[in-house]
C-alpha positions in Angstrom: 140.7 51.2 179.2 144.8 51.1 178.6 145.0 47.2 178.6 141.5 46.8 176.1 142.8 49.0 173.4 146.9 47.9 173.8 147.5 51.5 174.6 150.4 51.8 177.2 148.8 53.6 180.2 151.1 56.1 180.6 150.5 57.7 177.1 146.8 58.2 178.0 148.1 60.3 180.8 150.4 62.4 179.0 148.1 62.9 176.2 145.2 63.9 178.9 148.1 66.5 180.2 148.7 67.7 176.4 144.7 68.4 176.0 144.9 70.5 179.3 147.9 72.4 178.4 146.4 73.2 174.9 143.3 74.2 176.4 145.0 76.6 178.7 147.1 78.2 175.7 144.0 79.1 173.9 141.8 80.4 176.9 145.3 82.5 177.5 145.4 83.7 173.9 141.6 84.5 174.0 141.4 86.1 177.3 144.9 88.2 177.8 143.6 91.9 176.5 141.4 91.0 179.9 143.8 90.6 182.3 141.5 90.4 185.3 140.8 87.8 187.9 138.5 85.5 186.4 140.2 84.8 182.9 143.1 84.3 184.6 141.7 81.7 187.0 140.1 79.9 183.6 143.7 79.6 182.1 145.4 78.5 185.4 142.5 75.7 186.1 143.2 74.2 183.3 147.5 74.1 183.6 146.6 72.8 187.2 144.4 69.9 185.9 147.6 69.2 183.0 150.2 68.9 185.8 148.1 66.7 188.0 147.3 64.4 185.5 151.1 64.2 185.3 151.7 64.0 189.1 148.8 60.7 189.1 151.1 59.3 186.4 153.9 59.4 188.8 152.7 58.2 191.6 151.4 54.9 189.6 155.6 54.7 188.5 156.7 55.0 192.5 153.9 52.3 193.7 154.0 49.8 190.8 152.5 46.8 193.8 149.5 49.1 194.0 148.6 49.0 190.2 147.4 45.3 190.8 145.5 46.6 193.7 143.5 49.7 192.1 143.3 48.1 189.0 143.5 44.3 188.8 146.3 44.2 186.7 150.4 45.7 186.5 149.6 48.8 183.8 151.9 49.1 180.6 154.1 51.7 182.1 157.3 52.3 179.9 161.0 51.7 181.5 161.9 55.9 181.0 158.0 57.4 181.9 158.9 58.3 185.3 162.0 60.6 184.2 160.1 61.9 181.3 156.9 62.5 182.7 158.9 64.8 185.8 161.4 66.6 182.6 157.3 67.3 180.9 156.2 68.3 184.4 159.8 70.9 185.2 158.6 72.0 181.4 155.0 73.6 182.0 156.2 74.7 185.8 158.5 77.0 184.0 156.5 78.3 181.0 153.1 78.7 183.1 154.7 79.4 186.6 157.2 82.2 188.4 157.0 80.9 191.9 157.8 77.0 191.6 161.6 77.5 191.1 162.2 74.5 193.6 159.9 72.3 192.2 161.0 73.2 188.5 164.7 72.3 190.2 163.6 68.9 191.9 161.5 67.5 189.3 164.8 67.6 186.8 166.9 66.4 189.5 164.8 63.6 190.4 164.4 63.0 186.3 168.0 62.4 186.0 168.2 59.9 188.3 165.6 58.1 187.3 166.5 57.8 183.8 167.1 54.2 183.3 171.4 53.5 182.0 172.1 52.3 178.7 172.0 53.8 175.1 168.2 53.3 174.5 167.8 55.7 176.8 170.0 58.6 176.1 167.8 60.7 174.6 165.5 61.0 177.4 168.8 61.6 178.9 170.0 64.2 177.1 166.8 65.9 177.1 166.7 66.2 180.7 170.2 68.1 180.4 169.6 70.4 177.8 166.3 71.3 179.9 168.6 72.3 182.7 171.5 74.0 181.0 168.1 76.1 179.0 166.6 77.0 182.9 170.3 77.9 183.9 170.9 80.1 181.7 167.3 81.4 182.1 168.4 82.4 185.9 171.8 83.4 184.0 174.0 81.0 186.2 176.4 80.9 183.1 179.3 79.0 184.8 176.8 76.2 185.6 175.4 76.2 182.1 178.7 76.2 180.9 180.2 73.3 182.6 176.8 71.3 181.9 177.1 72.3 178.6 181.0 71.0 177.8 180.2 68.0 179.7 176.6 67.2 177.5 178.9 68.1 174.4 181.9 65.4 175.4 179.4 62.9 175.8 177.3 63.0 173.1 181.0 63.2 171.0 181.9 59.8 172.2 178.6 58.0 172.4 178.2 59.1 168.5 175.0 61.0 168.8 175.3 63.8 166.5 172.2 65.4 166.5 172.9 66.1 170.7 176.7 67.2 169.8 174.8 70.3 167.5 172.2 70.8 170.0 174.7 71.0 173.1 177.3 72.8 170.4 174.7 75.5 169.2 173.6 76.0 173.1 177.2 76.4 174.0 177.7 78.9 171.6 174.7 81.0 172.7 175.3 80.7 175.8 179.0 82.4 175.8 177.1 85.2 173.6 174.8 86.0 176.7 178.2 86.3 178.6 179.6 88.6 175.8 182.1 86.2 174.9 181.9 86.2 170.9 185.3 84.9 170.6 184.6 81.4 172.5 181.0 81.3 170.7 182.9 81.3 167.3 185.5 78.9 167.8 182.5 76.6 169.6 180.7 77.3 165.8 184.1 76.5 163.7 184.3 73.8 165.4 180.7 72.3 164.7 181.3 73.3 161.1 184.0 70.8 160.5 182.3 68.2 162.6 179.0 68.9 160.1 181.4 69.0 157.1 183.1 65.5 158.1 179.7 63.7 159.2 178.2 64.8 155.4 175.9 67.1 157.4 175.1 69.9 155.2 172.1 71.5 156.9 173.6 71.3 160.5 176.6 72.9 158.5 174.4 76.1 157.3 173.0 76.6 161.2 176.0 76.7 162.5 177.5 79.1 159.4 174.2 81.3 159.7 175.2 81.7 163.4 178.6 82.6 162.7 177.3 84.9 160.3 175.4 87.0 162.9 178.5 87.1 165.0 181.0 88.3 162.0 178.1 91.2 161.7 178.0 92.1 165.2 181.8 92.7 165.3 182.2 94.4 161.8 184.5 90.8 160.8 183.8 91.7 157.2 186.4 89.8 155.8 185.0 86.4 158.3 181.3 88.0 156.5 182.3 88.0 153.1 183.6 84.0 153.6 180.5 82.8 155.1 177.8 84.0 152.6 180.0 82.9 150.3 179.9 79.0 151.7 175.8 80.1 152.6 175.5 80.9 149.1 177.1 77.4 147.5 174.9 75.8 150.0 171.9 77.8 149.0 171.4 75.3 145.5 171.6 71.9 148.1 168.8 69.6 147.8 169.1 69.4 151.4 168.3 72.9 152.3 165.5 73.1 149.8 161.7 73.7 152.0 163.9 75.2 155.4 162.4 78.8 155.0 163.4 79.3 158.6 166.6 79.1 157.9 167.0 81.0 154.9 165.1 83.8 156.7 167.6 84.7 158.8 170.3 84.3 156.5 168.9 86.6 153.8 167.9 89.1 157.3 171.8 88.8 158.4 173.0 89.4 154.7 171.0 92.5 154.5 172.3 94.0 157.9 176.2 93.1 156.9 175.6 94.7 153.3 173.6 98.0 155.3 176.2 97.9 157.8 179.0 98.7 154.7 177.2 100.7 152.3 176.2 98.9 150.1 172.7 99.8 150.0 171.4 98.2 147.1 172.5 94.8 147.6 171.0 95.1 151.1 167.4 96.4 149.3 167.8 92.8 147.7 168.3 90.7 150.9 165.4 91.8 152.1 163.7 91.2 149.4 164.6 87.8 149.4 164.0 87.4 153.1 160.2 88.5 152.5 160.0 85.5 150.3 161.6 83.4 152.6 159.2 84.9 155.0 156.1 84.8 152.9 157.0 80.4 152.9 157.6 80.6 156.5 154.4 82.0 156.7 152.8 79.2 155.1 154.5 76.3 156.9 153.5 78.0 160.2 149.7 77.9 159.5 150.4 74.4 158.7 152.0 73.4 162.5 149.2 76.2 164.0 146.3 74.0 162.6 147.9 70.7 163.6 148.9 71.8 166.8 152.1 71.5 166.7 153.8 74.3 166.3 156.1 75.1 169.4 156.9 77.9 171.0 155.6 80.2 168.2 157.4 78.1 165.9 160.9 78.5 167.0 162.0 74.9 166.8 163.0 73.8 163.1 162.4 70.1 162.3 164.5 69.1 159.6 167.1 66.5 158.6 165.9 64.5 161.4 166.9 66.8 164.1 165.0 70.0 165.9 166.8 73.1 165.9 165.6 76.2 168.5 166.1 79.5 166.8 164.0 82.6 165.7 160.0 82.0 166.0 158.1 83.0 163.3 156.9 86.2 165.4 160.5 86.8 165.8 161.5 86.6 162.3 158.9 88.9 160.7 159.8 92.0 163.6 163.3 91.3 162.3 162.4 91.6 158.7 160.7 94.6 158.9 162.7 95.7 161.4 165.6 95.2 158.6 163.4 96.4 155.9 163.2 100.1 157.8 166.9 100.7 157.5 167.3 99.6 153.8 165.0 102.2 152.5 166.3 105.6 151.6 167.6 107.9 155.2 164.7 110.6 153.8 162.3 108.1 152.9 160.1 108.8 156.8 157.2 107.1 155.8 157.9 104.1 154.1 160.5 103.3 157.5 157.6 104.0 159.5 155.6 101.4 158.0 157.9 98.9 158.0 158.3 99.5 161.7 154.7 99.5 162.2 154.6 95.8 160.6 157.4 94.6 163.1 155.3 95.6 166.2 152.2 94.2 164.7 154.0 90.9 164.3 155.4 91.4 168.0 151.4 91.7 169.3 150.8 88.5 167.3 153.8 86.7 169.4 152.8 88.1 172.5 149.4 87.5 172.0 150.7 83.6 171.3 152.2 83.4 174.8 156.2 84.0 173.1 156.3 87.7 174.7 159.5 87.1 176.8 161.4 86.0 173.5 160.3 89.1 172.3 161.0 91.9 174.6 164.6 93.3 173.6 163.5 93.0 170.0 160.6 95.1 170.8 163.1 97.4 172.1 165.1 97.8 169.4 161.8 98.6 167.2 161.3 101.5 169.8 164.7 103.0 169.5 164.5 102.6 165.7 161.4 104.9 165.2 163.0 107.0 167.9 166.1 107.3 165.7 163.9 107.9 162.9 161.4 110.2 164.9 164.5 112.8 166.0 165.7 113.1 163.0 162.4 114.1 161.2 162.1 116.5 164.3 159.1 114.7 164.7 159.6 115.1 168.1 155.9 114.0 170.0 156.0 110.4 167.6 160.5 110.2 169.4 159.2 111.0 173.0 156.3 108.5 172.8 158.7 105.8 171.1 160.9 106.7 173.7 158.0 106.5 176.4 157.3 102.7 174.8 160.9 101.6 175.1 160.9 103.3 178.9 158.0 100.8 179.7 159.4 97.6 178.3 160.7 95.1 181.4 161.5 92.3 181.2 162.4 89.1 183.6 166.2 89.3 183.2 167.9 91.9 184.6 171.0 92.2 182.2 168.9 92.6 179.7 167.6 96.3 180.8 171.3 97.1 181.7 172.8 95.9 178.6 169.9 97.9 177.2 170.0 100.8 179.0 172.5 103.4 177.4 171.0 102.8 173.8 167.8 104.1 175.8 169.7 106.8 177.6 171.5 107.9 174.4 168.1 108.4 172.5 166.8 110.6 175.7 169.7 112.2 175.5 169.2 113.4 171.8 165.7 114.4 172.4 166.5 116.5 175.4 169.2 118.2 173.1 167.2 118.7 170.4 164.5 120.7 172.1 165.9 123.0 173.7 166.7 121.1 177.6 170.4 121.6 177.1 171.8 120.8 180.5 169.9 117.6 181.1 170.7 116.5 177.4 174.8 117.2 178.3 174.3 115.1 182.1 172.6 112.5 179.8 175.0 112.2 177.6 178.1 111.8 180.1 176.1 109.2 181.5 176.4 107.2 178.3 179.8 108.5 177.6 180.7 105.3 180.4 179.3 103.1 178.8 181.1 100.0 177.7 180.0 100.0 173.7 182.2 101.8 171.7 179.6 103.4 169.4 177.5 104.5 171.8 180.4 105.8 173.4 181.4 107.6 170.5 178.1 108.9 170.0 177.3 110.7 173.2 181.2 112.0 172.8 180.4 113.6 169.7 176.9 114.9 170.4 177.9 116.0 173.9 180.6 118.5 171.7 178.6 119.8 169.2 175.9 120.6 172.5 178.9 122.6 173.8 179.7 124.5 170.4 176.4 125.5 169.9 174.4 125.1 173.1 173.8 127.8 175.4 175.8 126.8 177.9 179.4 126.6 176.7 182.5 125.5 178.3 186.0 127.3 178.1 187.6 126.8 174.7 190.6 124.9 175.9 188.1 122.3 177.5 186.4 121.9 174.4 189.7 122.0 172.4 190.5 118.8 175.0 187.6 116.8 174.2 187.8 117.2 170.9 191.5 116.5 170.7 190.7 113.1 172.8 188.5 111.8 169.8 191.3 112.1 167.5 193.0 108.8 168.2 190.1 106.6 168.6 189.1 107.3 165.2 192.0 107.5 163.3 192.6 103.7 165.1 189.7 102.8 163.0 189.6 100.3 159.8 188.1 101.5 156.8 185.1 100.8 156.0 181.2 102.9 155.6 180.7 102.6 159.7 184.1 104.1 160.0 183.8 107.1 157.7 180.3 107.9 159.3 182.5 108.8 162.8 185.3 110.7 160.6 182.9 113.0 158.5 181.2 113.6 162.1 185.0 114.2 164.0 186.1 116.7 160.7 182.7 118.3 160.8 183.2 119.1 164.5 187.0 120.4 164.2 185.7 122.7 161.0 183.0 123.8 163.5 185.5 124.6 166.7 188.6 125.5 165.4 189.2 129.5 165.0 191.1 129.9 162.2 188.9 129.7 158.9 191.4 128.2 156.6 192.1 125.1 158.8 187.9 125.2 159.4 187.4 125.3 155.4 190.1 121.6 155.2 188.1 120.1 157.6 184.6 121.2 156.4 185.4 119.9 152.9 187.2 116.7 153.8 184.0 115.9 155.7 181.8 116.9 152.6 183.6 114.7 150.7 183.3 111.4 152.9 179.9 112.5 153.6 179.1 112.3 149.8 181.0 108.6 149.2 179.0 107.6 151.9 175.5 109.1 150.7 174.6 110.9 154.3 172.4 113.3 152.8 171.9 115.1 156.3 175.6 115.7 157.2 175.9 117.2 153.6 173.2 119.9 153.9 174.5 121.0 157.3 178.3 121.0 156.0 177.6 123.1 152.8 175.4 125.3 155.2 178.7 126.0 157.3 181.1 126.0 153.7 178.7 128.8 152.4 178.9 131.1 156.1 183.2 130.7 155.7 183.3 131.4 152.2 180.9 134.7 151.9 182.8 136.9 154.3 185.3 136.3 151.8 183.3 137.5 148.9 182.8 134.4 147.0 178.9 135.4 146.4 178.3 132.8 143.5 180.0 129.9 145.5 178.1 130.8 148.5 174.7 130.5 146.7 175.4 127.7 144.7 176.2 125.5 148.2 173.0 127.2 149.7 170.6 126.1 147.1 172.0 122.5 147.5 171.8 122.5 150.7 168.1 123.9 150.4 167.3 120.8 147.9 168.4 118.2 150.5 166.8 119.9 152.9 163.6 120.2 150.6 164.1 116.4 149.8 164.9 115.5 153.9 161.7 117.8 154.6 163.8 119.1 157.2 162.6 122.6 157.9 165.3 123.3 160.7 168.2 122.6 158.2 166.3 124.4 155.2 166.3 127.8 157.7 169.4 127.6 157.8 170.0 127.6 154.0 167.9 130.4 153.5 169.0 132.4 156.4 172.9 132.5 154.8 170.9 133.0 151.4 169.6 136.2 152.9 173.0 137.4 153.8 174.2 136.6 150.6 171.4 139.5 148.9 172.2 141.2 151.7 175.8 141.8 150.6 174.7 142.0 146.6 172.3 144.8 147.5 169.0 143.6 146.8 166.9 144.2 149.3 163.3 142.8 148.2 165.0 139.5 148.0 166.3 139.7 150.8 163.0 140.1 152.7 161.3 137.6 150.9 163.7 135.2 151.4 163.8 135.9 155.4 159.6 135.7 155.3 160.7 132.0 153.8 163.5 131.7 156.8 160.8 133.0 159.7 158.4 130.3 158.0 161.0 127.4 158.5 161.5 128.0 162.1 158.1 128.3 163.0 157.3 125.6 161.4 160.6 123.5 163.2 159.3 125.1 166.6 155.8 123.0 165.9 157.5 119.8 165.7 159.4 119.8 168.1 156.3 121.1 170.8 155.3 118.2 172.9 
């Protein structure tokens, strides 16, 4: 049927494969809720029949004398079908299979040596190697990706193909990311840049910004920030970068983190507006591919400027949005974060449901710990231990992921335990992560672990305490300024107000951390630092200053609906019309008090 319609054999094969594979994508999207036998023998029938289309294919390429012989004729069988047709075949082995690791590994091998020399043929080259650097660093053999990598990148810089010297260039950098290794990653990227900027190539330009971008962000580089969305933002007008939604997605996502990350709340607020737009066009491109069939991998590879990029899929980019979206509103604002978080797992489902889950796993996590985070702090403690329950569950194939993962997790179970009472397991917990090798987390199991001493049941000796707390010092006063910075300075004053013994020392520290606390609009550290002003000042007499730091404390408390902190307001109130002499007051006001505990002791029941 080939030779009568001037087809070339080989594509009637590979599109016979294609119509299998899709097949099996939609029987798996229809039929994973199931997860028993029998669905997942329909799925796997039709992958089988894909792949030996595929293998039939090959075995016409190895025996080209017995073409005349079957068929009467030599088929027309192009010069570079047998190396793509085993790179297509290594390709569904490894989306659709977990025990064909040596095939996977042969069929590239064998591709590469069957790729026919010369320039025609590079491509198929070059895909071939970027197949095997991506499976590499799947089974996180980084060295070999890395020395693939540099070598795919050398090459493609002398032959001239530039859209392979961004692919292998953008790979490269991601790859020494995995590793931990931001410093290589961004000279990799700078590098890229002024290739892009000398070839005239402004959209590979913006990628390879946008990407340095997310690395200035991860290591606080504001200045390096503050540079690249100001080149993002003279690209942003470019003809060429008009119709990329993708793109601009994460770039309006990364400017909202590096503008949360500094304070700077408002601007942040507007980001993400922006990156709901750029969302909302994604959206629309993505239906587009969906009813074409053609939209890979959940949409993760950009086609544009003749080239395809691999980055976010669209599943991926929506959880990040609203993922985003729940940290720009308002600390108080429970709800509104809640939803937001809620719309980041339903687009999670949507990816998973798609056949994408694996891309999606440590995001997922990272939506866990944030309603966690959020849960604990609302003392809405059975919504923190099932969040934490959810992000207990997650696995995942690669196993640096979990144990990159794993403090965040422990730090979170280490706050619950602490905040309901389980005060020894919550300290063990917290030394755990106090090894860990991120500073923040570090810092915040450090911090918490002290303030457990101060006020938890079990304290240590004084000097010990006086020890730890004297061994934060250092770190913090190390630290550049900047909104992060002054969060762990108003927590390390609040602390020494809280432990040393002599008030007028206590009273410097307790209002240099109300003050930082204030420029920084941390509502919660506020309340619980003019809670501990008012208890130093009324032994002293000062009634009126007492009350007036006890009512707005109340009103954050009120606003925070935080009943634990709002006790506490009113229980130093009480004192207050204790030591005035009026006694009705008094009694209402600890009726009010009794209330606010009871009411804190129902939250935080399991």
């Amino acid at each position: 049927m080939a030779a009568t319609t001037g087809e070339p054999t080989h594509k009637v094969f590979w599109s016979l494969a294609e119509s299998h594979i899709r097949q099996a994508h939609r029987v798996y999207k229809s039929t994973q809720s199931l997860s028993s036998a029998a669905a997942n023998k329909e799925w796997k029938k039709h992958v089988i029949a894909g792949i030996s289309s595929l293998y039939g294919l090959l075995r016409l390429c190895e025996t080209p004398r017995d073409q005349a012989k079957y068929f009467g004729t030599n088929l027309a069988i192009g010069p570079d079908t047998e190396s793509k047709t085993r790179l297509r075949i290594a390709q569904i082995l490894a989306d659709w299979t977990d025990d064909k690791e040596e095939e996977e590994e042969r069929q590239l091998t064998r591709a590469l040596m069957s790729v026919p020399s010369g320039d025609a043929y590079i491509n198929t080259r070059y895909m071939i190697v970027a197949t095997q650097c991506r499976r590499f660093m799947r089974r996180n053999e980084l060295i070999w990706a890395e020395q693939k990598l540099k070598w795919a990148l050398a090459d493609a810089q002398q032959r001239g193909q530039h859209h392979w010297v961004h692919h292998f260039a953008l790979d490269l950098a991601r790859m020494y990311l995995d590793k931990g290794d931001g410093q290589s990653a961004s000279s990799v990227l700078q590098t890229l840049v002024i290739y892009a900027q000398r070839m005239g190539d402004t959209f590979g330009m913006a990628v390879a910004l946008i990407q340095l971008l997310a690395i200035a962000t991860q290591t606080r580089n504001w200045l390096a920030a503050d540079s690249l969305l100001g080149s993002l933002d003279s690209l942003a007008g470019d003809l060429a970068m008009a119709g990329v939604p993708q793109l601009w997605t994460r770039f309006w996502v990364l400017k909202a983190g590096a503008m949360h990350c500094r304070g700077r709340l408002a601007e942040a607020q507007e980001a993400c507006n922006h990156a709901r737009q750029s969302l909302m066009e994604w959206q629309g491109v993505f239906a587009r591919q969906l009813a074409a069939n053609c939209a890979s991998d959940g949409g993760s590879v950009l086609v544009a400027s003749g080239r395809c990029i691999r980055g976010w899929s669209y599943y991926e980019a929506h959880a990040w949005v609203m993922l985003m979206s729940s940290y720009v509103v308002r600390d108080h604002t429970y709800e509104p974060a809640l939803r937001f978080l809620g719309l980041a797992l339903e687009g999670v489902a949507r990816g998973e449901t798609d056949g994408v889950a694996s891309q999606l796993q440590p995001l997922k996590l990272h939506i866990f710990l944030r309603m966690a985070d959020l849960c604990i702090a609302a003392q809405s403690m059975s919504e923190a231990k099932h969040a934490l329950d959810q992000a207990l569950a997650i696995s995942t194939n690669s196993g640096s992921f979990w144990r990159n993962s794993r403090d965040a997790v422990v730090l979170r179970w280490a706050m619950y335990l602490h905040r309901t009472g389980h005060s020894p397991e919550a300290m063990d917990a917290y030394r755990c992560v106090m090894r860990s090798r991120h500073e923040d987390l570090r810092f915040a199991a450090q911090i918490n672990l002290v303030v457990l001493q101060l006020v938890g049941t079990s304290m240590e000796s004084r000097q010990t305490l006086r020890s730890a707390v004297a061994g934060l010092v250092q770190p913090v006063e190390a630290l550049p300024n900047g909104p992060h910075e002054s969060v762990r300075r108003a927590l390390l004053e609040l602390v020494q107000g809280i432990e040393t013994e002599e008030p007028v020392k206590s009273k410097t520290h307790l209002l240099a951390c109300l003050k930082m606390s204030t420029d920084i609009a941390d509502t919660v550290l506020q309340g619980w630092t003019l809670c501990l002003l008012a208890t130093l000042v009324l032994p002293a007499g000062q009634y009126e200053q007492a009350m007036r730091m006890c009512a707005a404390g109340q009103n954050i408390a009120q606003s925070a609906n935080d009943p634990l902190q709002k006790a506490a307001a009113i229980g130093i109130l009480s004192q207050v019309e204790h030591a005035v002499g009026d006694p009705d007051r008094r009694a209402k006001l600890l009726e009010i008090d009794q209330q606010c505990l009871e009411q804190f002791n129902l939250r935080i029941q399991d």
